[in-house]
mmCIF file of the N, C-alpha and C atoms, coordinates in Angstrom:
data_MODEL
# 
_entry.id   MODEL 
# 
loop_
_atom_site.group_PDB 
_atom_site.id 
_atom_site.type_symbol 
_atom_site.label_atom_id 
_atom_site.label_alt_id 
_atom_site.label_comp_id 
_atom_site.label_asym_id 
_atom_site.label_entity_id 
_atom_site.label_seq_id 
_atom_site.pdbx_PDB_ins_code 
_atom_site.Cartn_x 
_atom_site.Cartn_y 
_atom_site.Cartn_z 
_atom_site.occupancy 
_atom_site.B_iso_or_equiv 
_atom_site.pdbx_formal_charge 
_atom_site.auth_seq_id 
_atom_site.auth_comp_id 
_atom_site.auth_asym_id 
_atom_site.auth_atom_id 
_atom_site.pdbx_PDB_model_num 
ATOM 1   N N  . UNK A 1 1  ? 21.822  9.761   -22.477 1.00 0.00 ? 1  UNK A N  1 
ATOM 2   C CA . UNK A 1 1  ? 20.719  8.899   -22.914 1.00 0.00 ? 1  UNK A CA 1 
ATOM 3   C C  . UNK A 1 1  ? 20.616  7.711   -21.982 1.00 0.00 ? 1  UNK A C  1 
ATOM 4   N N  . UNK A 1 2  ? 19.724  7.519   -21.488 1.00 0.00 ? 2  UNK A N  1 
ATOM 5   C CA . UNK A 1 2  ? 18.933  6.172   -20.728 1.00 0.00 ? 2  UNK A CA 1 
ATOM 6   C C  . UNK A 1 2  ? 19.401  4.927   -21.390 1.00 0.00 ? 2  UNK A C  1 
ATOM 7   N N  . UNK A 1 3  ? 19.500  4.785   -22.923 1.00 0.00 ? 3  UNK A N  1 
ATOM 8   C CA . UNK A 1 3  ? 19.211  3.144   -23.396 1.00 0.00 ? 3  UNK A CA 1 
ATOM 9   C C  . UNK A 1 3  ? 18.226  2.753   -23.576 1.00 0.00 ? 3  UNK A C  1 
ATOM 10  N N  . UNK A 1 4  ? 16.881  3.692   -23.119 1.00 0.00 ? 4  UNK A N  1 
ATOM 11  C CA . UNK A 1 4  ? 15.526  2.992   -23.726 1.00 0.00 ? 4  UNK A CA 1 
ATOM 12  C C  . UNK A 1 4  ? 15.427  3.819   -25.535 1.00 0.00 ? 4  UNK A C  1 
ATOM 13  N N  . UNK A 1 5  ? 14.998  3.266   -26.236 1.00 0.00 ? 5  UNK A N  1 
ATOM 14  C CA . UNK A 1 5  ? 14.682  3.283   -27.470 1.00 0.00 ? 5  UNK A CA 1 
ATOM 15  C C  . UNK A 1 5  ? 12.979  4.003   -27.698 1.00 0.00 ? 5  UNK A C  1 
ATOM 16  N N  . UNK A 1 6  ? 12.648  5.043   -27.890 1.00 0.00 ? 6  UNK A N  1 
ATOM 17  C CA . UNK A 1 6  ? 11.801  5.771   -28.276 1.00 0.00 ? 6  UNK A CA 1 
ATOM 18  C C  . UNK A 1 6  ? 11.063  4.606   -29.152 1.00 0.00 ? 6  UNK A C  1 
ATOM 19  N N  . UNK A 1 7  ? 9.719   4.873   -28.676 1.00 0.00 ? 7  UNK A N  1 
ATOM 20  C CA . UNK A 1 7  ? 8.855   3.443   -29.432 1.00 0.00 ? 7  UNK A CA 1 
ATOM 21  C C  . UNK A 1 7  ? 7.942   4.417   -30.310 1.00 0.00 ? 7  UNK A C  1 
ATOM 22  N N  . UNK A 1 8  ? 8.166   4.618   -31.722 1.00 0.00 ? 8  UNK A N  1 
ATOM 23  C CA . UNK A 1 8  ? 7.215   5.023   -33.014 1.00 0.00 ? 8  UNK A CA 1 
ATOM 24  C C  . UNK A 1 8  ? 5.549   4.955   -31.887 1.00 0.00 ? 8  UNK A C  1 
ATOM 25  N N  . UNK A 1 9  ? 4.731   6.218   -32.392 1.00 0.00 ? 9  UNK A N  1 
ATOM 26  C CA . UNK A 1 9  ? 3.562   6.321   -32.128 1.00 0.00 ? 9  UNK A CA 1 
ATOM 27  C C  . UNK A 1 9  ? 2.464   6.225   -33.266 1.00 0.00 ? 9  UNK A C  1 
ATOM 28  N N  . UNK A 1 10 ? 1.553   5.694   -33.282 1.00 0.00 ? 10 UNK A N  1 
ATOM 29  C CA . UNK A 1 10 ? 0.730   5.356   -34.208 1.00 0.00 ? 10 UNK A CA 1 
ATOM 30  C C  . UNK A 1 10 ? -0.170  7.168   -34.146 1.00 0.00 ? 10 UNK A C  1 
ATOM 31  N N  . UNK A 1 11 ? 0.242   7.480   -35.798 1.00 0.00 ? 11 UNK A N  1 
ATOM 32  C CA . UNK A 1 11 ? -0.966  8.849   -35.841 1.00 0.00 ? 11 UNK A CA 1 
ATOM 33  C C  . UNK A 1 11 ? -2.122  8.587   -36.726 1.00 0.00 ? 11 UNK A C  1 
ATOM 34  N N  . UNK A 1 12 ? -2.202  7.541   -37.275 1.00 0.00 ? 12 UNK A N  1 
ATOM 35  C CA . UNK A 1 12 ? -3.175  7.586   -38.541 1.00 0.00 ? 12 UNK A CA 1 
ATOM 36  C C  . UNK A 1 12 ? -3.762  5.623   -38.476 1.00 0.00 ? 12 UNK A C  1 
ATOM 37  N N  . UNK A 1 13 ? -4.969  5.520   -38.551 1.00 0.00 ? 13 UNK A N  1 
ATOM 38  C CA . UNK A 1 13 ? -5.248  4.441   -38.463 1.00 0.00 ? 13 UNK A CA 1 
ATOM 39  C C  . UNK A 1 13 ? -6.892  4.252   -39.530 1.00 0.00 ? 13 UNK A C  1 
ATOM 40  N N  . UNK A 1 14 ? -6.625  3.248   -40.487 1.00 0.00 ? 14 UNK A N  1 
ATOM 41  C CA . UNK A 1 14 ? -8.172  3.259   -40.913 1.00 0.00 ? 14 UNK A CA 1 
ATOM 42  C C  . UNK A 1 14 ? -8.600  1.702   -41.682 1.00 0.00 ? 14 UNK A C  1 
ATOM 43  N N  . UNK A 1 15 ? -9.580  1.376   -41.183 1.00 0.00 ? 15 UNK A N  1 
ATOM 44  C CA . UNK A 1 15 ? -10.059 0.153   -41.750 1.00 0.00 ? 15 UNK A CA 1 
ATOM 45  C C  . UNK A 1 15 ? -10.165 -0.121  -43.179 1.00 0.00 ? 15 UNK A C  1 
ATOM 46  N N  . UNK A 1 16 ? -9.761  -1.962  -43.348 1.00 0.00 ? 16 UNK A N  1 
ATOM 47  C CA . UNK A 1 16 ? -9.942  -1.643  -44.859 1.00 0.00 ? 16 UNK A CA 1 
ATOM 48  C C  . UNK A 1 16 ? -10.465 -3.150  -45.138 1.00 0.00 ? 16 UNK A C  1 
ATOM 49  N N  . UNK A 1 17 ? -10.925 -3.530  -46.458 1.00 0.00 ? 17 UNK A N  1 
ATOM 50  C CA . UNK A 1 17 ? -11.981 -4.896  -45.980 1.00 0.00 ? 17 UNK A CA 1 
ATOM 51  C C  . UNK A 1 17 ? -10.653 -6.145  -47.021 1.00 0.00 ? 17 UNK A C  1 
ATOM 52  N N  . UNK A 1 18 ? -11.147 -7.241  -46.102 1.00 0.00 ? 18 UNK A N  1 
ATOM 53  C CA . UNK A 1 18 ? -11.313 -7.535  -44.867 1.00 0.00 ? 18 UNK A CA 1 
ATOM 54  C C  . UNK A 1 18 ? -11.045 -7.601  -44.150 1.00 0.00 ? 18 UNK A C  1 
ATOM 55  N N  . UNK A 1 19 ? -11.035 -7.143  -42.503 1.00 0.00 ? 19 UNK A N  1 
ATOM 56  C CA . UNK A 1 19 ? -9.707  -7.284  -41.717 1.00 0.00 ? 19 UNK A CA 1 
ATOM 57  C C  . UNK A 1 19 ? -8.194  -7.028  -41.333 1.00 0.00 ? 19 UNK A C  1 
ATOM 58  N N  . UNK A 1 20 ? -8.376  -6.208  -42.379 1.00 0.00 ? 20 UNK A N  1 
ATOM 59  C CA . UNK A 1 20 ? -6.773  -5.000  -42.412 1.00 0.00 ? 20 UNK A CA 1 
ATOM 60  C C  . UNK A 1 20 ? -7.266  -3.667  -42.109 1.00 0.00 ? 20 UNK A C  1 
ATOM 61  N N  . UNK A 1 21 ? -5.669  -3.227  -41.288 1.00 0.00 ? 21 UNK A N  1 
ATOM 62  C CA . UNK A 1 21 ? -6.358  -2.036  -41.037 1.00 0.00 ? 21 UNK A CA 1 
ATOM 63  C C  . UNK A 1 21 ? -4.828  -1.285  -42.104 1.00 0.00 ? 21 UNK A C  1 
ATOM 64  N N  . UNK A 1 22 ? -4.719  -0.399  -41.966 1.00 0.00 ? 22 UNK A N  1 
ATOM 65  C CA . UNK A 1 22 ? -3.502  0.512   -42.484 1.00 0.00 ? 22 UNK A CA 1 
ATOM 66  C C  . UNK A 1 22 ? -3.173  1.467   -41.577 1.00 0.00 ? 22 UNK A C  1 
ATOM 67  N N  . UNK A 1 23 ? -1.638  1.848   -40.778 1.00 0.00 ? 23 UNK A N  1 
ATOM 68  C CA . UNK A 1 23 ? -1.449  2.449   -39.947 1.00 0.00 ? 23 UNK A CA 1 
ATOM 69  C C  . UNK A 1 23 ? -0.264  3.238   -40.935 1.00 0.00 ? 23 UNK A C  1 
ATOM 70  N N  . UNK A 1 24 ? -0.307  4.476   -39.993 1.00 0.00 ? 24 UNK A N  1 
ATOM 71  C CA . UNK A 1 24 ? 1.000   5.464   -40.322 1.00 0.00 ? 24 UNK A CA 1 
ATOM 72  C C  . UNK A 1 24 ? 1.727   5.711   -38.800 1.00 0.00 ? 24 UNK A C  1 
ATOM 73  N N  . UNK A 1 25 ? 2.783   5.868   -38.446 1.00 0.00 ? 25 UNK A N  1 
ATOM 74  C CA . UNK A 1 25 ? 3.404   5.760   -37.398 1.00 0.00 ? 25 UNK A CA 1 
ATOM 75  C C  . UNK A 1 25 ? 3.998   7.449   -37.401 1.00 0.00 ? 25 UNK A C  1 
ATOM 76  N N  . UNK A 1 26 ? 4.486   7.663   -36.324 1.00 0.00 ? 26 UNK A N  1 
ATOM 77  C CA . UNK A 1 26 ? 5.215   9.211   -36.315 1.00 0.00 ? 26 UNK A CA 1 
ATOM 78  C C  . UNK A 1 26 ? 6.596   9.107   -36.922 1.00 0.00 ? 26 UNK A C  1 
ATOM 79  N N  . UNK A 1 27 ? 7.463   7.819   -37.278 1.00 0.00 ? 27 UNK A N  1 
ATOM 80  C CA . UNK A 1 27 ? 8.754   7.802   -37.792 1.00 0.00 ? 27 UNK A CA 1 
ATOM 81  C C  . UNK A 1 27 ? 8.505   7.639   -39.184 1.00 0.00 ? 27 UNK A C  1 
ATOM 82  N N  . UNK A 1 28 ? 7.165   7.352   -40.096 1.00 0.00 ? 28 UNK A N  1 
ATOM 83  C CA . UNK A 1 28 ? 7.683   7.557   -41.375 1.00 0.00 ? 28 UNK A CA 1 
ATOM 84  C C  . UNK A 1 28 ? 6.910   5.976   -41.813 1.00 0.00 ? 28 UNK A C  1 
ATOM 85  N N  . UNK A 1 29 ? 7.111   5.266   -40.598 1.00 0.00 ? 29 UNK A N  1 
ATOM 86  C CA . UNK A 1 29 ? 6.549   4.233   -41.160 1.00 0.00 ? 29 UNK A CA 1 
ATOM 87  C C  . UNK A 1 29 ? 5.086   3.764   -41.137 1.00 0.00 ? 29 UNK A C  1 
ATOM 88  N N  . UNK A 1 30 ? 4.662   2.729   -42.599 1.00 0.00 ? 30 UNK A N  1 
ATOM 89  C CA . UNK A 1 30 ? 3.134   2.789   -42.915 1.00 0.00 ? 30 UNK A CA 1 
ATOM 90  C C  . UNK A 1 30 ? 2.664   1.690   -43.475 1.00 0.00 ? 30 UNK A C  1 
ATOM 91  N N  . UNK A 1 31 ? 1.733   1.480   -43.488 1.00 0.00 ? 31 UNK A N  1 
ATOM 92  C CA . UNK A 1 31 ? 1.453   0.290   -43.894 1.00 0.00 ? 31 UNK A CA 1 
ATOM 93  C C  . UNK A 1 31 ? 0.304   -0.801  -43.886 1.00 0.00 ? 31 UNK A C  1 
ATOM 94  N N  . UNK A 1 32 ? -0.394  -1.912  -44.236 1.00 0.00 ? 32 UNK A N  1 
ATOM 95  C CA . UNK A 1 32 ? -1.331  -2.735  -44.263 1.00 0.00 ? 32 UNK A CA 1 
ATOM 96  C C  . UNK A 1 32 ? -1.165  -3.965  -43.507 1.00 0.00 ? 32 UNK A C  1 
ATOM 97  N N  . UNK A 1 33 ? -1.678  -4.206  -41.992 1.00 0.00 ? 33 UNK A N  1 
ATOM 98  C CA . UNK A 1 33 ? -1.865  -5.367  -41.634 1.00 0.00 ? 33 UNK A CA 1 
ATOM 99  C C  . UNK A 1 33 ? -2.816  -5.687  -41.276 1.00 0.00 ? 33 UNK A C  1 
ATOM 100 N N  . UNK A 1 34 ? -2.973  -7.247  -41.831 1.00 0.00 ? 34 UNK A N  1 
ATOM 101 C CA . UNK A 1 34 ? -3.901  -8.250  -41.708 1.00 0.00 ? 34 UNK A CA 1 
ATOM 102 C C  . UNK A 1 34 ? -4.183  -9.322  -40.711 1.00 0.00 ? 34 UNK A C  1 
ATOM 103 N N  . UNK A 1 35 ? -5.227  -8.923  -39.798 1.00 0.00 ? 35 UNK A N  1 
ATOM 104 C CA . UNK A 1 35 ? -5.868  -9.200  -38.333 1.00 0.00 ? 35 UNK A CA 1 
ATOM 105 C C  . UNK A 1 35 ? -6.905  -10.370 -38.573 1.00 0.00 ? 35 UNK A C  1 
ATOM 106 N N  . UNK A 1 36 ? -6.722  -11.300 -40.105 1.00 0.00 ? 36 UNK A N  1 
ATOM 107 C CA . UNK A 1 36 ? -7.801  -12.084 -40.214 1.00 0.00 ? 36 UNK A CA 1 
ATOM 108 C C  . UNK A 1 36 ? -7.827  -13.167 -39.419 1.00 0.00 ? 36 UNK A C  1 
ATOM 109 N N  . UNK A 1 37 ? -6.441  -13.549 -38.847 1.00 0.00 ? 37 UNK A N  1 
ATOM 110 C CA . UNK A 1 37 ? -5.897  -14.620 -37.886 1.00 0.00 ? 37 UNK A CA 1 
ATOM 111 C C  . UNK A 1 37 ? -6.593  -14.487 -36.578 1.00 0.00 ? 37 UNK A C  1 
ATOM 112 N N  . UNK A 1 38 ? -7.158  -13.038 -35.870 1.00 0.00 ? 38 UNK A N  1 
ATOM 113 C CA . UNK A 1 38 ? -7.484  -12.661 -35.224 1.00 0.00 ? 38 UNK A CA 1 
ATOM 114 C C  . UNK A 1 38 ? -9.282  -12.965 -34.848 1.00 0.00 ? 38 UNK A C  1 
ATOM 115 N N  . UNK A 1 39 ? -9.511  -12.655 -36.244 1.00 0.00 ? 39 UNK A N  1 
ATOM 116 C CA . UNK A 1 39 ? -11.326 -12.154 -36.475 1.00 0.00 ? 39 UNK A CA 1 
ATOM 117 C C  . UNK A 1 39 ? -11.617 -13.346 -36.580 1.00 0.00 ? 39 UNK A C  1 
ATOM 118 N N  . UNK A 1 40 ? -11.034 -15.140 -36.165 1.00 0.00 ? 40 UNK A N  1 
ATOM 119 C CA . UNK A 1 40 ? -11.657 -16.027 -36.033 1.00 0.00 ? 40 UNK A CA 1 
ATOM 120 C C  . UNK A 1 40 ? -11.828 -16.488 -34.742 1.00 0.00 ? 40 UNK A C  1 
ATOM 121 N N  . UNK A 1 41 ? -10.922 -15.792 -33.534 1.00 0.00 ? 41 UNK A N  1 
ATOM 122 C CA . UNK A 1 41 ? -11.233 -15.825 -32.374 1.00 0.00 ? 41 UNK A CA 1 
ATOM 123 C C  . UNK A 1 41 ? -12.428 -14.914 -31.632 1.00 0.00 ? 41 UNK A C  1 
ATOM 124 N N  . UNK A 1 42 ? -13.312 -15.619 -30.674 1.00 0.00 ? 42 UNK A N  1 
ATOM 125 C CA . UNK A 1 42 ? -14.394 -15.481 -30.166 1.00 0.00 ? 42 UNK A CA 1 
ATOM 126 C C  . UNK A 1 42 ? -14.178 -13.693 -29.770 1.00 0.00 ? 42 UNK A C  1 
ATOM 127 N N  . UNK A 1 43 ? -13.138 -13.481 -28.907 1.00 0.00 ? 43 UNK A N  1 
ATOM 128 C CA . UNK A 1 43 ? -12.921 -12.188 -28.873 1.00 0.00 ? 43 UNK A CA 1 
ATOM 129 C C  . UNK A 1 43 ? -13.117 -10.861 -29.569 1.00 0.00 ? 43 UNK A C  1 
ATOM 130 N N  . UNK A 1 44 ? -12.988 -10.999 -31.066 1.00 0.00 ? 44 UNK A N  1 
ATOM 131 C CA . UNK A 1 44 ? -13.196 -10.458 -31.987 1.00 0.00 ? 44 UNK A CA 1 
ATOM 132 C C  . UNK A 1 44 ? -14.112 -10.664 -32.887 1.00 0.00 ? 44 UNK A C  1 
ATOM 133 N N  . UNK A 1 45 ? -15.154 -11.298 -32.600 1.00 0.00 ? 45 UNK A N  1 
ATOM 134 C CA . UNK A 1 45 ? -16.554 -11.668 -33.202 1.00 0.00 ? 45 UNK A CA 1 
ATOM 135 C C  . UNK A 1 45 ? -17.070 -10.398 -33.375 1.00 0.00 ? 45 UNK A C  1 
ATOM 136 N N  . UNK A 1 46 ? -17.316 -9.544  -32.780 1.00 0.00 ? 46 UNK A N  1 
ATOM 137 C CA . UNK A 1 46 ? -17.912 -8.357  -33.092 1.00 0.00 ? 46 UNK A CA 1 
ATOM 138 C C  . UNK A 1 46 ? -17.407 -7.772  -34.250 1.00 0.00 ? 46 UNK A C  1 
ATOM 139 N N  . UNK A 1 47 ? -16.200 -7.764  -35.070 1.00 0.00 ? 47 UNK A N  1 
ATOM 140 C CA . UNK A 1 47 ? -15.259 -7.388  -36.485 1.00 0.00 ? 47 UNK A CA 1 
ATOM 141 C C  . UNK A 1 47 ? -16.150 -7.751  -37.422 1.00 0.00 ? 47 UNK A C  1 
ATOM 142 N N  . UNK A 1 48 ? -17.024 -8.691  -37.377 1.00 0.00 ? 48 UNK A N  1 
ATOM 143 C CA . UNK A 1 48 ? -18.021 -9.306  -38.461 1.00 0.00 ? 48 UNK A CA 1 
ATOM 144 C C  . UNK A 1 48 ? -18.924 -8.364  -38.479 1.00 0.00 ? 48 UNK A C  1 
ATOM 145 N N  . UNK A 1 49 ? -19.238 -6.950  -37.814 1.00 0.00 ? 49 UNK A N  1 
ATOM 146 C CA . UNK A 1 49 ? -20.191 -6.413  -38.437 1.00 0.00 ? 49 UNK A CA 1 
ATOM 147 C C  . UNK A 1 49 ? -18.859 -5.579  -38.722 1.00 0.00 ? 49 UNK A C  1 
ATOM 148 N N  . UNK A 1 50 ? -19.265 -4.815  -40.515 1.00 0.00 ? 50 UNK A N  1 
ATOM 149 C CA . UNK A 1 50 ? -18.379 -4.241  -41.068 1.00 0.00 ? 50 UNK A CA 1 
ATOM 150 C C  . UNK A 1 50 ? -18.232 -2.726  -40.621 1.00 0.00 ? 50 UNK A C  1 
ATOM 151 N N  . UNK A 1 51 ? -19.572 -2.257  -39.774 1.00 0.00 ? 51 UNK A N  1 
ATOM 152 C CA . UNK A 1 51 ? -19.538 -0.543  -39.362 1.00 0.00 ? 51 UNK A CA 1 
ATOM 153 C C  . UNK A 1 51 ? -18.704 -0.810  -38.133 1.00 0.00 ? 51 UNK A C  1 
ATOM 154 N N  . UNK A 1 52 ? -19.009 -1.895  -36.925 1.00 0.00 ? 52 UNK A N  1 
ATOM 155 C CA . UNK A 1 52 ? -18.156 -1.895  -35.861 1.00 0.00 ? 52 UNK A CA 1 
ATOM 156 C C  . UNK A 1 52 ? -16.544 -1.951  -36.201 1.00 0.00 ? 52 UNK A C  1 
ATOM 157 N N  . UNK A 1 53 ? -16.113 -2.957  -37.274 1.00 0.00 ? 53 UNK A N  1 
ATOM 158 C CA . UNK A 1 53 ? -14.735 -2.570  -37.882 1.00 0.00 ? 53 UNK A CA 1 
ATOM 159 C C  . UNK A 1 53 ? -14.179 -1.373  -38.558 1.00 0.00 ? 53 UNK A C  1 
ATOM 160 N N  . UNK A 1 54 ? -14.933 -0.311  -39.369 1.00 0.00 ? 54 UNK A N  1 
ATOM 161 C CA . UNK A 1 54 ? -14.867 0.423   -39.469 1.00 0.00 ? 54 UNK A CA 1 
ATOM 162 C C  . UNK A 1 54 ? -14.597 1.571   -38.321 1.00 0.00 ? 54 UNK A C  1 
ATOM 163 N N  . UNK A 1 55 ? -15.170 0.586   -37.203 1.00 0.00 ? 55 UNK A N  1 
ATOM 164 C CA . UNK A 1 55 ? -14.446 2.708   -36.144 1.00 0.00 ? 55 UNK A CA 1 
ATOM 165 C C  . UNK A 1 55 ? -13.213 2.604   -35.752 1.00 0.00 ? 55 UNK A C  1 
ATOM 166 N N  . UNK A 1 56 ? -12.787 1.774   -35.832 1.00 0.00 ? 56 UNK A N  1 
ATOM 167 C CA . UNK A 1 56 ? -10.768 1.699   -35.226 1.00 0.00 ? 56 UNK A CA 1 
ATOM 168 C C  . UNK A 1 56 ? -10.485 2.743   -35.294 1.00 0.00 ? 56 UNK A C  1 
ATOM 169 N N  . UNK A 1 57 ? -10.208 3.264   -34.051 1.00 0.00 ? 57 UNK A N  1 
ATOM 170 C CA . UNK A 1 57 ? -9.416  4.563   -33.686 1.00 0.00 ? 57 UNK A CA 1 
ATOM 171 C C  . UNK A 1 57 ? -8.166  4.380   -33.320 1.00 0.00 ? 57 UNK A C  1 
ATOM 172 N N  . UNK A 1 58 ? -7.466  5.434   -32.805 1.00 0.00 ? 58 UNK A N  1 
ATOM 173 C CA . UNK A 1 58 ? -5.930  5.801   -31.814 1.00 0.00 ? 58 UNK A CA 1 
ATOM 174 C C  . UNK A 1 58 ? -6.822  6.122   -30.712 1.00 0.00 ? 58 UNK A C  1 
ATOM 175 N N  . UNK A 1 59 ? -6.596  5.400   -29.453 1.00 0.00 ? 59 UNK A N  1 
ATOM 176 C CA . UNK A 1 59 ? -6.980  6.332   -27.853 1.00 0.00 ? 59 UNK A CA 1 
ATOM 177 C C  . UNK A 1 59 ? -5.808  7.366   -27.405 1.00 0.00 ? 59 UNK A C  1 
ATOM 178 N N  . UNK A 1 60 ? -6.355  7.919   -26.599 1.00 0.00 ? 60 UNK A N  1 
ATOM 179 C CA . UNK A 1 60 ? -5.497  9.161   -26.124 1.00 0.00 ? 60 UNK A CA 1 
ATOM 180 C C  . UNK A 1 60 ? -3.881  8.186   -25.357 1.00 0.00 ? 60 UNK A C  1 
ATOM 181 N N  . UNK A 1 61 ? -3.868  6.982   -25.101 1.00 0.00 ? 61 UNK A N  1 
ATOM 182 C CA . UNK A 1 61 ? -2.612  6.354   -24.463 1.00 0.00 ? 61 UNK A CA 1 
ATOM 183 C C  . UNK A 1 61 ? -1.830  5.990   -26.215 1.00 0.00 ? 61 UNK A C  1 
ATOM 184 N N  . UNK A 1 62 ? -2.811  6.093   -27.165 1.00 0.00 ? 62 UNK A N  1 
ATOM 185 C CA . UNK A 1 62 ? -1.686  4.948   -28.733 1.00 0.00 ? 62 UNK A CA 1 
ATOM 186 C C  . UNK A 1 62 ? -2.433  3.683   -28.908 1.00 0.00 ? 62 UNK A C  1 
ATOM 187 N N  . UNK A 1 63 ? -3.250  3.403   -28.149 1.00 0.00 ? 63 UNK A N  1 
ATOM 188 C CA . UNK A 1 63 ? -3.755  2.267   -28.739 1.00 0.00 ? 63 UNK A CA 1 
ATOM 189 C C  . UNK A 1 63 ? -4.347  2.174   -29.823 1.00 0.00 ? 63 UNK A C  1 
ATOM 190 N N  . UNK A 1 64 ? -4.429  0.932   -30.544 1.00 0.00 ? 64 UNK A N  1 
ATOM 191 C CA . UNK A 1 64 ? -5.614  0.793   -31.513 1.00 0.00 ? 64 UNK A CA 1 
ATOM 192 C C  . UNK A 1 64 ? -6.888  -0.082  -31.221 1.00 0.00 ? 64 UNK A C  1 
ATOM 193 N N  . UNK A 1 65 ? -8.263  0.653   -31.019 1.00 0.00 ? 65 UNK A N  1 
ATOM 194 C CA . UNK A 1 65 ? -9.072  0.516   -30.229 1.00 0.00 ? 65 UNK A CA 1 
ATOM 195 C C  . UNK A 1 65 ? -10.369 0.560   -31.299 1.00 0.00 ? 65 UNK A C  1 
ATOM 196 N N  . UNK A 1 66 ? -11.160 -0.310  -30.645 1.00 0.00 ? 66 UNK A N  1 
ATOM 197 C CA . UNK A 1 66 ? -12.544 -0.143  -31.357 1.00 0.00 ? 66 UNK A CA 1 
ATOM 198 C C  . UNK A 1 66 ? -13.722 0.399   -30.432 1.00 0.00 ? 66 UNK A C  1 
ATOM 199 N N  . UNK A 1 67 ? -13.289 -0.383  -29.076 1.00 0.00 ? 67 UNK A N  1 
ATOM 200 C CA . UNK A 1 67 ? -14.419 0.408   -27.866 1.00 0.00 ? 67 UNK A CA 1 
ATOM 201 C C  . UNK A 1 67 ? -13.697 0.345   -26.770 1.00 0.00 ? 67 UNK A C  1 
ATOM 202 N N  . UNK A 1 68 ? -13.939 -0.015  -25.359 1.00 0.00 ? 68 UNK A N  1 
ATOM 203 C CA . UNK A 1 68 ? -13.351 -0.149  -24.152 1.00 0.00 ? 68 UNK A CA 1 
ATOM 204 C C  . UNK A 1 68 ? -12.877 -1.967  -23.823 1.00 0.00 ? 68 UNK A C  1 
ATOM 205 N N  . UNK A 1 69 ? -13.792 -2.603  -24.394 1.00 0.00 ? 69 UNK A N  1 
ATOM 206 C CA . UNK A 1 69 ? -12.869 -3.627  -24.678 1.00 0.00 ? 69 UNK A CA 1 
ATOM 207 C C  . UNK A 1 69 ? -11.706 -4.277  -25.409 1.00 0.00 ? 69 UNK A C  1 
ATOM 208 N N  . UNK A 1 70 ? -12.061 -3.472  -26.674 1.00 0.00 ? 70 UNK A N  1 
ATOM 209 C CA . UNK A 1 70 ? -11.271 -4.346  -27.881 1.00 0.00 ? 70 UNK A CA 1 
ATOM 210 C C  . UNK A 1 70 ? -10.015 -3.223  -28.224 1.00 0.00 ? 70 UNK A C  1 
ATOM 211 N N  . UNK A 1 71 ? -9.018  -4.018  -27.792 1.00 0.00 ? 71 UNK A N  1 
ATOM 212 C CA . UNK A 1 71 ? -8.131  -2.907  -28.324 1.00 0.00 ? 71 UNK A CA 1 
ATOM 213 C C  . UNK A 1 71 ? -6.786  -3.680  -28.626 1.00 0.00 ? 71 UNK A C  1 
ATOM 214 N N  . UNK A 1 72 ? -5.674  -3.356  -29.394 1.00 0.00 ? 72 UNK A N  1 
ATOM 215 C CA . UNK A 1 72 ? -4.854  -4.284  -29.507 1.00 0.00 ? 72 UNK A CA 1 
ATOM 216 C C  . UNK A 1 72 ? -3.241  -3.026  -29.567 1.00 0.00 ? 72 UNK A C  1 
ATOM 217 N N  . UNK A 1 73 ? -2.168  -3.628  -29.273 1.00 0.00 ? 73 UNK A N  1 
ATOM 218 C CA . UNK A 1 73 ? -1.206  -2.847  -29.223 1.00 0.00 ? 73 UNK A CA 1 
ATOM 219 C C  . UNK A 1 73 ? -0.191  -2.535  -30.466 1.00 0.00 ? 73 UNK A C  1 
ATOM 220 N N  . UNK A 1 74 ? -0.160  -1.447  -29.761 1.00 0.00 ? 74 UNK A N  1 
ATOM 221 C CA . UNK A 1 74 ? 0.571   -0.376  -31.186 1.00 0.00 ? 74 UNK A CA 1 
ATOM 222 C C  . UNK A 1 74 ? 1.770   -1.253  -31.399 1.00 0.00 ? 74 UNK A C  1 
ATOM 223 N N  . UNK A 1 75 ? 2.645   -1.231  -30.586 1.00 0.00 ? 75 UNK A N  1 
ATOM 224 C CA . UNK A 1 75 ? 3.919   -2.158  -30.416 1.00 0.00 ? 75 UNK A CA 1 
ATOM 225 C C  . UNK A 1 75 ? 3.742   -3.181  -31.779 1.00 0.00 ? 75 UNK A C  1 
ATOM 226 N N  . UNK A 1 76 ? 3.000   -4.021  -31.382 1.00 0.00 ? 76 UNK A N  1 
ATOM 227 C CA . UNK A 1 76 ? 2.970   -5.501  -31.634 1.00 0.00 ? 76 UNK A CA 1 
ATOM 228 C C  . UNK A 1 76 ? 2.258   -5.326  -33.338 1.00 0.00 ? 76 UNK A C  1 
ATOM 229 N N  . UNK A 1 77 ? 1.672   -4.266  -33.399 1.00 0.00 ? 77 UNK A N  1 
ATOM 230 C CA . UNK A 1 77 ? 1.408   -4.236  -34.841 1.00 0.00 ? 77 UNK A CA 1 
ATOM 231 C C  . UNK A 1 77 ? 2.172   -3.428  -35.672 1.00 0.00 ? 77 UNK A C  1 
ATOM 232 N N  . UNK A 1 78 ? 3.454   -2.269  -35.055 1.00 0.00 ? 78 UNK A N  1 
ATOM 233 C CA . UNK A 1 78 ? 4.405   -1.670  -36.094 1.00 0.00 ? 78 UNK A CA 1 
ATOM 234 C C  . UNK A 1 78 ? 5.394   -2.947  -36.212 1.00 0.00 ? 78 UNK A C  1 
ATOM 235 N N  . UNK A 1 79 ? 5.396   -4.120  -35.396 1.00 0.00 ? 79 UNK A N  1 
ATOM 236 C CA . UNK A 1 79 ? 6.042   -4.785  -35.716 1.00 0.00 ? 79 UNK A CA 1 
ATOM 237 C C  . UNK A 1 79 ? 6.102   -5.547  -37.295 1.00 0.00 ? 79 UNK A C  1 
ATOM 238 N N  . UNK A 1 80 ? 4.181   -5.543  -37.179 1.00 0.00 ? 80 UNK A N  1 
ATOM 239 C CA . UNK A 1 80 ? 3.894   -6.533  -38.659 1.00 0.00 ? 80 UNK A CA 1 
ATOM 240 C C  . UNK A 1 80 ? 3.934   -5.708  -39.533 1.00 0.00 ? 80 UNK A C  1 
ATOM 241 N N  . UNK A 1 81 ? 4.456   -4.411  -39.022 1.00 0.00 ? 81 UNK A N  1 
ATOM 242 C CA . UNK A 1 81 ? 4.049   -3.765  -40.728 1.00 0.00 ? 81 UNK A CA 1 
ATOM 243 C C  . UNK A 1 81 ? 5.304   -4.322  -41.941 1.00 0.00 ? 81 UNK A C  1 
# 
């Protein structure tokens, strides 16, 4: 073994109001976090329409993505679960 630590992959992702999304990970873990801290920065102005928050996907790399700009990392959010 290397010493690097296998990083959980996000398989399941879906919006929920307001500003939470709910993820399921490939190890089991799941859960509700809340991005409202987020949706007051200019960056994320577009979250205020509720269909554009609604498309949060997985991209083919693991991200959690809404279009080609907005995307935020898997990492940093199995952390908050």
């Amino acid at each position: 073994m290397n010493g690097t630590a296998r990083r959980p992959r996000p398989l399941e992702v879906r919006a929920l109001d307001p500003y939470r999304i709910w993820l399921r990970y490939d190890d089991g873990a799941a859960g509700e976090v809340d991005l409202s801290h987020l949706a007051r920065r200019q960056l994320f102005a577009a979250w205020s329409d509720p269909e554009f928050f609604a498309s949060v996907h997985i991209d083919a790399a693991g991200a959690i993505v809404w279009n080609d700009d907005l995307d935020l990392c898997p990492d940093a959010l199995y952390r908050r679960l």
